[in-house]
VOBA-1610 file (N, C-alpha, C; in pm, whole numbers, padded with zeros to 5 digits, always signed):
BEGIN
Unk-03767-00425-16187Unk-03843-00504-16285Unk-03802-00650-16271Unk-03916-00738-16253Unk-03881-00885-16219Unk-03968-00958-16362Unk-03886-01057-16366Unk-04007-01199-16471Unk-04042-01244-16368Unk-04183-01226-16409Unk-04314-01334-16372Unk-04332-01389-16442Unk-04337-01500-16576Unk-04385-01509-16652Unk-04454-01662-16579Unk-04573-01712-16665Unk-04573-01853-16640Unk-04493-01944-16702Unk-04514-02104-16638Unk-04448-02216-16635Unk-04526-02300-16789Unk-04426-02300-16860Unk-04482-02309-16987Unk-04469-02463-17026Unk-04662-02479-17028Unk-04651-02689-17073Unk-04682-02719-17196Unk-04605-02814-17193Unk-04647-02905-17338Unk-04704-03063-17363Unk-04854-03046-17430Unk-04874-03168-17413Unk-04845-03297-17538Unk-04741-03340-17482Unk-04723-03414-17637Unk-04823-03527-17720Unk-04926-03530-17632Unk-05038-03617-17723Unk-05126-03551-17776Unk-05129-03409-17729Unk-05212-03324-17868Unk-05090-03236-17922Unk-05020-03255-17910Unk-04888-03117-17982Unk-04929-02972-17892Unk-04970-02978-17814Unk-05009-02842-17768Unk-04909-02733-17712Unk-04868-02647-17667Unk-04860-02558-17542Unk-04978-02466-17458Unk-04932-02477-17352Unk-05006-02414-17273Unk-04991-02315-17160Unk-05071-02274-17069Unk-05002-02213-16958Unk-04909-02074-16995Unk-04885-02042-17102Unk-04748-01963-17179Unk-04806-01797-17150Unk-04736-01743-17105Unk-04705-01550-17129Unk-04610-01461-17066Unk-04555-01414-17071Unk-04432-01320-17039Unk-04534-01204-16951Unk-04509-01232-16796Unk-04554-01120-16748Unk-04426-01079-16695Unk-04468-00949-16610Unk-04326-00834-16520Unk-04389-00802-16399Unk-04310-00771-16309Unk-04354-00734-16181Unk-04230-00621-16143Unk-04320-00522-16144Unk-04241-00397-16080Unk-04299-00326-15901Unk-04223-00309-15840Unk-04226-00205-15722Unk-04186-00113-15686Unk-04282-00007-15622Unk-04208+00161-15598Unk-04253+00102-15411Unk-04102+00082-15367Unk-04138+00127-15234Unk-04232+00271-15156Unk-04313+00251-15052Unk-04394+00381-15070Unk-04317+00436-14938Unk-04330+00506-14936Unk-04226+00658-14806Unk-04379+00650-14686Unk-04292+00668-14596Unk-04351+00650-14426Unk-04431+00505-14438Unk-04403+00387-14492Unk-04480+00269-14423Unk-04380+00168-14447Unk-04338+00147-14354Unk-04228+00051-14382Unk-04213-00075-14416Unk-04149-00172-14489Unk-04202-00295-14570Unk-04330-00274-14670Unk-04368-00187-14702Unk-04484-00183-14824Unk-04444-00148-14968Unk-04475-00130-15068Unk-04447-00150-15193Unk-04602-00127-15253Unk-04585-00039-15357Unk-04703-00024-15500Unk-04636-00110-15579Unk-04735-00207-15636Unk-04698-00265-15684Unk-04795-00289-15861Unk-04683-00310-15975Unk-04780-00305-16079Unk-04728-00452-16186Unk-04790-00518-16211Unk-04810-00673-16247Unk-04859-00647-16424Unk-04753-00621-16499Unk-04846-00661-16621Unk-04780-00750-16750Unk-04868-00795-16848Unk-04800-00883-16973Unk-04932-00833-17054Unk-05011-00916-17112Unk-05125-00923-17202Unk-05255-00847-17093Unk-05211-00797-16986Unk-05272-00763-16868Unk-05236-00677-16751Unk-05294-00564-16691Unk-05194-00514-16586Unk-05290-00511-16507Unk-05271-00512-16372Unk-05295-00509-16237Unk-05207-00446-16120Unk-05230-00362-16048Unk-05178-00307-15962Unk-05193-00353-15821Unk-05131-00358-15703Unk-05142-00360-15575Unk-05054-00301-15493Unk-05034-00422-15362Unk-04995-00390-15279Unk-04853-00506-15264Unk-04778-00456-15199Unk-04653-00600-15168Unk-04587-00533-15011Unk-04636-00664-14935Unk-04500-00624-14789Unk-04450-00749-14829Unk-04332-00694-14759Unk-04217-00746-14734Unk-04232-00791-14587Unk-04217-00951-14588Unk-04219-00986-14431Unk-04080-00982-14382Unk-03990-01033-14439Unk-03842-01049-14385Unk-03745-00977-14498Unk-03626-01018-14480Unk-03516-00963-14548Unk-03540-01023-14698Unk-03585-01152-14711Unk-03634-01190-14862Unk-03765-01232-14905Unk-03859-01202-14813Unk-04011-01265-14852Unk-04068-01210-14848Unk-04144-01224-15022Unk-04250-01116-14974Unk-04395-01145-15022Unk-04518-01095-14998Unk-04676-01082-15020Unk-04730-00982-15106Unk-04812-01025-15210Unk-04842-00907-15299Unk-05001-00977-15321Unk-05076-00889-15334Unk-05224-00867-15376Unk-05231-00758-15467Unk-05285-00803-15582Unk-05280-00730-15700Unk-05471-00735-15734Unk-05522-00633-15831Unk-05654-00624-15911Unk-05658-00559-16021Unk-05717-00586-16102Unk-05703-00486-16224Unk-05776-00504-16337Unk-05703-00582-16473Unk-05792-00585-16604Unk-05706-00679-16686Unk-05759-00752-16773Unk-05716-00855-16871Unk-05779-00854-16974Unk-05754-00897-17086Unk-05778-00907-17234Unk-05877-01001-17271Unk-06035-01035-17224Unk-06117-01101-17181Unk-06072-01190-17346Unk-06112-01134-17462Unk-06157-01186-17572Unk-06131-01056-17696Unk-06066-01085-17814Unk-06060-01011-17898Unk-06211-00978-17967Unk-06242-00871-17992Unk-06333-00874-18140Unk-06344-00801-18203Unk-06400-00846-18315Unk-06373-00799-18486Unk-06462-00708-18503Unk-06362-00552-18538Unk-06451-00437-18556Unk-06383-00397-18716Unk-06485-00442-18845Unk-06451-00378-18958Unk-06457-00177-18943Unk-06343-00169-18927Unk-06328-00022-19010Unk-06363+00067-19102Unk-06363+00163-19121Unk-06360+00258-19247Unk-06269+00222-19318Unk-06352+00196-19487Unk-06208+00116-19522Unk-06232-00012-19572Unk-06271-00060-19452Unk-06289-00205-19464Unk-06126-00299-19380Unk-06099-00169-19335Unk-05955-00255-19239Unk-05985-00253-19104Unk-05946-00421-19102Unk-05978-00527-18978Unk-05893-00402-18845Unk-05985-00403-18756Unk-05991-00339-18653Unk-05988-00460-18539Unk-05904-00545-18414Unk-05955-00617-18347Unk-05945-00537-18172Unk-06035-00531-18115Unk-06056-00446-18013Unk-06063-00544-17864Unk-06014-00526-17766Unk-05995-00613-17651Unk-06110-00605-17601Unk-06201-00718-17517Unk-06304-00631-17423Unk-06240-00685-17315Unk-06243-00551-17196Unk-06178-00577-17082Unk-06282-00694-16958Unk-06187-00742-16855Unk-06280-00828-16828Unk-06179-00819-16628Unk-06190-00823-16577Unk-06155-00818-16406Unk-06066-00910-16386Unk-05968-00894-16273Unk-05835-01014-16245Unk-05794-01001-16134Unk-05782-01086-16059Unk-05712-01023-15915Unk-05626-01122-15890Unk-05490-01172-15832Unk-05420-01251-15810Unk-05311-01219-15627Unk-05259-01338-15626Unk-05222-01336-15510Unk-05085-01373-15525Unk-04958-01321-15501Unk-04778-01400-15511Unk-04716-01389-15370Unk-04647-01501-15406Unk-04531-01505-15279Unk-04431-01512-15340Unk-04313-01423-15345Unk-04180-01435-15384Unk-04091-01424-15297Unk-03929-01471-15344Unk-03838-01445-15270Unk-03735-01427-15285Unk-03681-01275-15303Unk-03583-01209-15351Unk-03613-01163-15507Unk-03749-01147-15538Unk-03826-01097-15635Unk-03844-01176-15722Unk-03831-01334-15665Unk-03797-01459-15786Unk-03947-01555-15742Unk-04037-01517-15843Unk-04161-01549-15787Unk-04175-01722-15739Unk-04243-01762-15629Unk-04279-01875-15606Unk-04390-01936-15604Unk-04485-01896-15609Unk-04629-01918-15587Unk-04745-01798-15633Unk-04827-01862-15742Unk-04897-01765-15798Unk-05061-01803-15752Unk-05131-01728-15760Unk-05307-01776-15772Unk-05386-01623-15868Unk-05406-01645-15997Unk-05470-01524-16071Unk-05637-01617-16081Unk-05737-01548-16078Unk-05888-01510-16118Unk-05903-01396-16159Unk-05971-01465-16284Unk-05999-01370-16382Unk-06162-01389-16446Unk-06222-01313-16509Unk-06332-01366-16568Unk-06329-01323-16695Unk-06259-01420-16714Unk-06202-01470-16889Unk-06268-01597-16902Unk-06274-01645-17014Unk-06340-01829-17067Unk-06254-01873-17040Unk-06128-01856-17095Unk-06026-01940-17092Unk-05886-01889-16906Unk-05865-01933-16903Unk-05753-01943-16771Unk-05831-01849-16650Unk-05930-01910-16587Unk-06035-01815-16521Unk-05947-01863-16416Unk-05889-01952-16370Unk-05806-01987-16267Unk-05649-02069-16323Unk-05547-01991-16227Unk-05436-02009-16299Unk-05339-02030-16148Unk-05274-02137-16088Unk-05214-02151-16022Unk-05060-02182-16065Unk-04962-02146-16003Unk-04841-02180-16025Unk-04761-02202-15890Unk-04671-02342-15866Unk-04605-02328-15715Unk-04486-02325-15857Unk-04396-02272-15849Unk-04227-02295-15902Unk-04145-02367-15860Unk-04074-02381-15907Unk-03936-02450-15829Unk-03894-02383-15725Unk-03853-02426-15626Unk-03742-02358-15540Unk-03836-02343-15444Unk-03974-02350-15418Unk-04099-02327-15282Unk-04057-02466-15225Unk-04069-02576-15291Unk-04153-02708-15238Unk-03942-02794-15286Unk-03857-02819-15197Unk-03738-02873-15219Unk-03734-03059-15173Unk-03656-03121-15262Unk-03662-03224-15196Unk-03524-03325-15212Unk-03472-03415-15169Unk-03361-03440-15168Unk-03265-03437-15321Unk-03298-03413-15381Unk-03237-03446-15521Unk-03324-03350-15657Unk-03412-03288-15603Unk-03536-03185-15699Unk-03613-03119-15612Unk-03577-03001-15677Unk-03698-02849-15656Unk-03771-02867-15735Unk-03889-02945-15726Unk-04013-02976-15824Unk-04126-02866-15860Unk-04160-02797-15926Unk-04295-02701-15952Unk-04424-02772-16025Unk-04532-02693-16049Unk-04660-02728-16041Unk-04735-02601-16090Unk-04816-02639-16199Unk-04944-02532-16249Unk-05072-02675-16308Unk-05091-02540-16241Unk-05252-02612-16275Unk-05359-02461-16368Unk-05446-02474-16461Unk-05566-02387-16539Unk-05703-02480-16526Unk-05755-02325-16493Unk-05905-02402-16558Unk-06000-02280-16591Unk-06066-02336-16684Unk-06165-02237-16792Unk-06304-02259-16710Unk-06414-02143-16784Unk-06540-02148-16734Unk-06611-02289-16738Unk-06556-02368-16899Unk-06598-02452-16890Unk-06606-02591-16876Unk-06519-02551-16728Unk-06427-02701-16681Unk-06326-02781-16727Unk-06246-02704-16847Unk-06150-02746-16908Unk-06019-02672-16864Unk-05944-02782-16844Unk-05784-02709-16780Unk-05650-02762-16816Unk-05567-02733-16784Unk-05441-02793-16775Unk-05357-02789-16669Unk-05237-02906-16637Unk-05182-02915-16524Unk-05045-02999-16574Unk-04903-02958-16486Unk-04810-02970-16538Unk-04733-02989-16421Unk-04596-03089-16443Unk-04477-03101-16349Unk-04414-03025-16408Unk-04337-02914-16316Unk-04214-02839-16380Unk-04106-02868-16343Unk-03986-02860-16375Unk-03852-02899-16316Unk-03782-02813-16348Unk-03644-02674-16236Unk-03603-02619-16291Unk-03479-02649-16383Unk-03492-02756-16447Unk-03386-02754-16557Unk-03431-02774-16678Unk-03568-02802-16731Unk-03652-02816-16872Unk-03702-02662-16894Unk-03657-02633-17017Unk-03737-02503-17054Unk-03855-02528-17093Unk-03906-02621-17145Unk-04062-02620-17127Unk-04111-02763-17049Unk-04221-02753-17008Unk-04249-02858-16870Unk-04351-02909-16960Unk-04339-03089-16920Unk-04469-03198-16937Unk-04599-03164-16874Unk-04721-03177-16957Unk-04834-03150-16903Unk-04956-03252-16969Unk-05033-03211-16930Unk-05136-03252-17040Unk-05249-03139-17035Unk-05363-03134-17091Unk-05449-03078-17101Unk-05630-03176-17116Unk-05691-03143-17017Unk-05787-03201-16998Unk-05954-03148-16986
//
């Protein structure tokens, strides 16, 4: 069991956060294929795939599955609030290394985070900072994008 979670921004000229959810990434190595992995991806969402392993620490995963498109309001018997998920499609792409994710790409067909990129710290190094990077964007051209640094628990962004 690994954290995936995203790189969580804050924009301080609207008070916002963004980008924010606690996902997991688990693997069952599979018997007779060597370097492969089942792989199952979930938080507010699960998706299953595939993961090789190219070397002793890197690895490739392609995942598909289902996400939490939009809540809605189903009054009950009763009259008690019922809120019901409608499911909606997701497929994403990771590169990790040593199960410490580096690079994300999820599509989804959700309104909101229909595209969700993440590079992390520790991919992209440079003399003095391991700098990271997310970028969102919604159906309706609205997104957000953020510098991460691994020493801020939550990263500068804005939202646009």
């Amino acid at each position: 069991l690994s954290d995936w979670s995203y790189q969580i921004g804050y924009d301080p000229v609207r008070g916002v956060l963004f980008n924010n959810g606690q996902n997991y990434m688990m693997r069952w190595r599979l018997p007779h294929f060597r370097g492969w992995y089942l792989t199952y991806y979930f938080g507010n969402h699960g998706e299953v795939g595939f993961s090789h392993q190219r070397n002793e620490t890197d690895c490739w995963t392609v995942i598909a599955g289902f996400s939490a498109g939009s809540l809605r309001n189903n009054t009950g018997r009763g009259g008690v609030l019922e809120l019901t998920a409608d499911l909606v499609g997701t497929a994403g792409f990771f590169y990790d290394r040593n199960k410490s994710l580096l690079f994300s790409v999820l599509l989804s067909n959700r309104e909101e985070n229909m595209l969700r990129i993440n590079l992390y710290p520790g991919m992209v190094r440079l003399p003095v900072v391991s700098p990271g990077f997310f970028f969102t964007l919604d159906k309706n051209g609205r997104g957000s994008c953020g510098l991460s640094m691994n020493f801020f628990p939550v990263q500068p962004g804005m939202r646009f």
